[in-house]
C-alpha positions in Angstrom: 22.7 17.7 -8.9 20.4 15.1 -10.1 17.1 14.3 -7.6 18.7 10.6 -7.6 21.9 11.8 -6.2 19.9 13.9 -3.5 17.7 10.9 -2.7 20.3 8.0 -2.8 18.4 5.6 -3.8 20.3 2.4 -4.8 17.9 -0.6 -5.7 20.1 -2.5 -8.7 16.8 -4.8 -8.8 14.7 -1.8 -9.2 13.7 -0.4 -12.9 14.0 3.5 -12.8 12.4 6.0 -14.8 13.4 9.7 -14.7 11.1 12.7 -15.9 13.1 16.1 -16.3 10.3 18.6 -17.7 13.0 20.7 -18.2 14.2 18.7 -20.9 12.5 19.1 -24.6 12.3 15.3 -25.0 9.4 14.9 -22.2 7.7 17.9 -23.6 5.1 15.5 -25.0 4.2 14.8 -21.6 1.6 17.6 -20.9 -0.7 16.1 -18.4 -1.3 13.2 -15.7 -2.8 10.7 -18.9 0.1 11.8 -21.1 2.4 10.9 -17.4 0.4 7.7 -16.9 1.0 6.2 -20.4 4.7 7.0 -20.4 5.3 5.5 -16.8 3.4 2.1 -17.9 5.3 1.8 -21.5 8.3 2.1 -19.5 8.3 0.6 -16.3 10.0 -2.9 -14.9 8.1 -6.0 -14.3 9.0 -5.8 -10.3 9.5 -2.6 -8.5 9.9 0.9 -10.3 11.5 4.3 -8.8 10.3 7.0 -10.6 11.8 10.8 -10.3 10.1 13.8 -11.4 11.4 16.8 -11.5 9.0 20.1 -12.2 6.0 17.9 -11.5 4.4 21.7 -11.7 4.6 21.1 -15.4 2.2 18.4 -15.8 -1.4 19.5 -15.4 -3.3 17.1 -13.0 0.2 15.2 -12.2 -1.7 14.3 -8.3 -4.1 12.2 -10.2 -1.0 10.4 -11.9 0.9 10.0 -8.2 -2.3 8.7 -6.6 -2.6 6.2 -9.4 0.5 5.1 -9.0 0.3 5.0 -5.3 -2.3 2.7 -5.5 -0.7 0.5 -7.5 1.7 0.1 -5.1 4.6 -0.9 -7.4 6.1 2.7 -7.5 8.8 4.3 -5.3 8.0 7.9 -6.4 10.5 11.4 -6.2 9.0 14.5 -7.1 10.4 18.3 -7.3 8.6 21.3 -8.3 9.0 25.2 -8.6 8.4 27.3 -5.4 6.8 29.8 -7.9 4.1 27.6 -8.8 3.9 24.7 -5.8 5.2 25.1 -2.0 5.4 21.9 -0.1 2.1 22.5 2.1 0.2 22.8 -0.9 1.7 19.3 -2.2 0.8 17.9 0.8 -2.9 18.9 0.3 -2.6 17.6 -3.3 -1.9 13.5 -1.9 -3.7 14.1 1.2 -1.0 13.1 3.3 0.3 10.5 1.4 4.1 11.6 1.3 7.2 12.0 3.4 9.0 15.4 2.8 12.5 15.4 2.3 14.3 18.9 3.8 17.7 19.1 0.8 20.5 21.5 2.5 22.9 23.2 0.8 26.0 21.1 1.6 27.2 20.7 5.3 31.5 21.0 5.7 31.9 17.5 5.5 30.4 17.1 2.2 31.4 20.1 1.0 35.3 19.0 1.6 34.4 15.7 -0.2 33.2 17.9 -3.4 35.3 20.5 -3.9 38.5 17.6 -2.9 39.7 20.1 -0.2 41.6 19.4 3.2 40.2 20.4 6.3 42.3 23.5 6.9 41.7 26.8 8.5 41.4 28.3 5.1 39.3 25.8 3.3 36.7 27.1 6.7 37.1 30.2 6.4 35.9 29.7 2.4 33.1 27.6 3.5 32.1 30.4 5.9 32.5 32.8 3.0 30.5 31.0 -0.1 28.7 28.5 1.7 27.8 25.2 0.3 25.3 25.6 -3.0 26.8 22.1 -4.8 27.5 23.7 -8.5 30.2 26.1 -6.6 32.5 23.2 -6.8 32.1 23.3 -10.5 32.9 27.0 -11.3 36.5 29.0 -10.9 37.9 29.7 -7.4 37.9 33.2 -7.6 35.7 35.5 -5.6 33.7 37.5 -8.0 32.5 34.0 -10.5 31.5 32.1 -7.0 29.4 35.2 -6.2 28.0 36.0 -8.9 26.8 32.8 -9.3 25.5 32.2 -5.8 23.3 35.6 -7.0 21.9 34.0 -9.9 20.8 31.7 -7.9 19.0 34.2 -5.2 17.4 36.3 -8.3 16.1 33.4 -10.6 15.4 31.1 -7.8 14.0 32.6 -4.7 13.2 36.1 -5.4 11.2 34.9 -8.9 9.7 32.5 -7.2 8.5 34.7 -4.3 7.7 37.9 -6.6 5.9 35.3 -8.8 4.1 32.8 -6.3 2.7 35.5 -4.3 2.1 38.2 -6.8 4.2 40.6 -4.7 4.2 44.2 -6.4 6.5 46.2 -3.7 9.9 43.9 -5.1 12.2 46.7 -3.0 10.6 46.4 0.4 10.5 42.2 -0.2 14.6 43.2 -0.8 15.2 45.1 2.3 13.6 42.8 4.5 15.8 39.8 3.4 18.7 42.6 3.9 17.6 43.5 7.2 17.6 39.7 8.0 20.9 39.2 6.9 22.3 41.6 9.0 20.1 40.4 12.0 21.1 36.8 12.0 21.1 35.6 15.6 19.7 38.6 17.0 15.8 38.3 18.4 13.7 40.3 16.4 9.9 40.5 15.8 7.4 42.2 13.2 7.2 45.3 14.9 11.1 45.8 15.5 11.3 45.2 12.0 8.2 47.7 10.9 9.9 50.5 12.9 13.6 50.3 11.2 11.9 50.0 7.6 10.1 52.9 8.5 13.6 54.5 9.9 14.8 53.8 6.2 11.4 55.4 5.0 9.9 52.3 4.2 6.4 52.1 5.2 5.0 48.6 6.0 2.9 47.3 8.5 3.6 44.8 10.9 1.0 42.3 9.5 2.9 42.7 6.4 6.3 42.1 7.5 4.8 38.7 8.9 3.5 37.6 5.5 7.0 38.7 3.6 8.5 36.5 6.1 6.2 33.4 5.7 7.3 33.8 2.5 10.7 34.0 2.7 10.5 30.7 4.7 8.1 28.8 1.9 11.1 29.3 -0.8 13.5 27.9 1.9 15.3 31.1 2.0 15.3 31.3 5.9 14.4 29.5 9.4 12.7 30.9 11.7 13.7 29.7 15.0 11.4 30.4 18.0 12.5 31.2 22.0 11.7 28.2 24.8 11.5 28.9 28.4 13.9 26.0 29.7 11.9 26.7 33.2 8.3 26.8 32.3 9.1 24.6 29.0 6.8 26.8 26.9 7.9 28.1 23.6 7.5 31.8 23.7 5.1 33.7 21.7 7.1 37.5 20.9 10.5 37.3 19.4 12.2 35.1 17.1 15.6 34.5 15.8 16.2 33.6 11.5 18.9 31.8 9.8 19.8 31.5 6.3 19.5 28.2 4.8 22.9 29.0 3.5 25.6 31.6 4.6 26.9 32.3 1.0 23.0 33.7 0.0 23.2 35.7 2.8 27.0 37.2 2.5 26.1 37.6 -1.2 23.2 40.1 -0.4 24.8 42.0 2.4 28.1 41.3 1.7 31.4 39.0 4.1 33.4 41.1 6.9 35.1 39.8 9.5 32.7 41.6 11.6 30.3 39.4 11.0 32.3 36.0 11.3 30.8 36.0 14.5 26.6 35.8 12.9 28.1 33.3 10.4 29.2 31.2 12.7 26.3 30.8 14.4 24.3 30.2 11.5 26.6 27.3 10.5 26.1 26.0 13.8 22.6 26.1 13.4 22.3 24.6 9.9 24.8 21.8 11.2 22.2 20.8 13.8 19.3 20.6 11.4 20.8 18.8 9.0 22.0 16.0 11.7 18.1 15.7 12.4 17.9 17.9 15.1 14.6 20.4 16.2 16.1 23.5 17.2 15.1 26.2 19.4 16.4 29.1 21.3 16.8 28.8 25.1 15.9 31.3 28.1 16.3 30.6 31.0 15.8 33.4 33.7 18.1 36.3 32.9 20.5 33.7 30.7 20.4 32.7 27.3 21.2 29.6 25.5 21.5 29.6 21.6 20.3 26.6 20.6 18.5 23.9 22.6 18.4 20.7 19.7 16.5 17.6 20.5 16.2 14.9 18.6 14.1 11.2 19.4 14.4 11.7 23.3 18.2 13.3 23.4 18.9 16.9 23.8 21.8 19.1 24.1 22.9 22.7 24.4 24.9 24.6 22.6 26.4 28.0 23.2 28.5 29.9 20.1 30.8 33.0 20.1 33.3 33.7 18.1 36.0 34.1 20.7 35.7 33.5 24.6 39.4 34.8 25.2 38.2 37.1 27.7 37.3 36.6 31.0 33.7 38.0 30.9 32.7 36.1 27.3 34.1 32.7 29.0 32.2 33.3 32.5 29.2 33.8 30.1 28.7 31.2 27.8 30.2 28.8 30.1 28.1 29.8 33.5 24.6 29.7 30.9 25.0 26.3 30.4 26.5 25.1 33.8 22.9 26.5 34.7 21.0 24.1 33.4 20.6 21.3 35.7 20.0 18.3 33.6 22.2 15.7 32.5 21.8 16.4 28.1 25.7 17.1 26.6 26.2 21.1 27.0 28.6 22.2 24.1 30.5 25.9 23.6 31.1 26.3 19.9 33.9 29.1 18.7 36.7 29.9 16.6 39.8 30.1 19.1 42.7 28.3 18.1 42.5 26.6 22.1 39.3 25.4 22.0 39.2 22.1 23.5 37.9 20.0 27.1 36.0 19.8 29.4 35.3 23.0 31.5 32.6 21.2 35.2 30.6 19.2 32.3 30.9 21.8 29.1 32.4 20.8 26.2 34.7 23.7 24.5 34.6 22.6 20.7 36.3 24.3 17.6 33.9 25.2 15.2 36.0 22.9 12.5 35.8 20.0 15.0 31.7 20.4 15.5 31.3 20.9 12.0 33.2 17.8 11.1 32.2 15.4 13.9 29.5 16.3 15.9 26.4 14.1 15.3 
């Protein structure tokens, strides 16, 4: 996918100049004064959008963007390689003088408009399987090419960017930690917890360490980390956190897809759903009871329960009574897979997962 397609921008007035440094023909382009001169031989006479994509490649380029800034003629787009740039060191770079844009991997809606796909119990169930990297749509529909390709992507673009950026020398203990993440998605875990399996597995590490590996892990937009807020004493928790994979198929491609973890997956789709409507997301406790995701967004709020089934009595007096708990007036939302998912249990929404994917906003 082209960084004009991710940004959208439409300006037929507009002249537009794209930079690909992964492409031999801008290889003249070395540094911000070789940058400079190209942009001013080529720009419009009005407004100009220029994209850039492995900035990282042009030595000084910040001097270049700040140039243009000034000018104030440019609408500017820049990418760059976790190995050599992370975001927060970008924003130290032009001293505040950007807006981040967050790019998902794509939500179920889009990824039924790619792939051409109807919105069936099967076409979820895939969705839930591979996830939603964009060049899946381009690739054969068989399980071993989609996979194999979704672990490209995890070796050459998170785990060599990681290994690389930070210098990391124990590669196998940076692998069982994103495995042990996998397998822990929507469970609360903290640095310790972690420390002690590893060292169950014979893994030494120390807690400090596991904190850094997972600061990491976040910088290359692997995973989320999601903290706990007390919904009585509205304080946001200091021990224990729950992480999410910024896409399911990375994670199912590293520990592998059983039905036995539908139930993880879902939530995580939930979760992704919710950031990429906009939504801050945390984890709820209140009292004894849980809640798995409060999400606010402006000054709205809801809640939002998810199991994979609450056929049984005990799972439906559960995830129902935690949110008839809460005694506001913010939408309160149960998320799960049964084929009867649907009204209004005393103020609770009962949504299929489809139908939240699809519609909720």
């Amino acid at each position: 996918m082209q960084l004009q397609e991710i940004v959208g921008v439409e300006h037929p007035d507009w002249a537009s100049i794209s930079i690909n440094k992964e492409l031999f023909e801008f290889d003249k382009i070395r540094d911000y004064q070789d940058l400079i001169k190209y942009v001013i031989a080529h720009k419009g006479s009005g407004k100009t959008a220029l994209f850039l994509d492995e900035v990282q490649e042009i030595t000084g380029f910040e001097k270049a963007l700040r140039s243009f800034q000034g000018e104030g003629a440019y609408d500017i787009y820049v990418t760059g390689s976790n190995a050599c740039m992370l975001s927060s060191e970008l924003a130290t770079m032009l001293a505040g003088r950007y807006i981040s844009i967050h790019v998902y991997s794509l939500s179920y809606e889009e990824y039924l408009v790619f792939n051409d796909l109807e919105d069936t119990d099967s076409t979820l169930l895939r969705y839930m399987k591979f996830g939603g990297l964009p060049h899946l749509c381009t690739l054969p529909d068989d399980e071993q090419t989609q996979y194999e390709y979704i672990r490209t992507v995890f070796s050459s673009s998170i785990l060599k960017d990681i290994v690389a950026r930070y210098n990391i020398r124990n590669v196998r203990f940076l692998e069982d930690l994103i495995a042990f993440t996998a397998s822990s998605v929507g469970s609360i875990v903290t640095a310790n917890s972690i420390s002690r399996y590893l060292k169950s597995q014979r893994v030494e590490v120390a807690p400090r360490q596991v904190i850094d590996y997972l600061t990491y892990l976040q910088a290359a937009f692997l995973i989320d980390q999601v903290k706990r807020q007390d919904l009585i004493g509205k304080k946001i928790l200091g021990i224990g956190d729950k992480y999410y994979f910024e896409d399911v198929g990375m994670r199912n491609a590293r520990i592998g897809y059983s039905p036995s973890s539908l139930g993880q997956i879902l939530e995580n789709l939930v979760y992704l759903h919710l950031r990429q409507m906009g939504y801050e997301v945390t984890v709820g406790k209140q009292g004894d009871r849980k809640i798995d995701f409060v999400a606010s967004r402006n000054e709205g709020k809801v809640y939002v329960q998810v199991a994979y089934t609450i056929m049984g009595q005990a799972a439906h007096d559960r995830e129902f009574g935690n949110l008839r708990a809460i005694k506001d007036s913010y939408p309160k939302y149960v998320v799960s897979m049964d084929g009867l998912a649907g009204g209004n249990e005393e103020g609770v929404d009962w949504w299929h997962l489809r139908k939240f994917l699809r519609y909720f906003r």
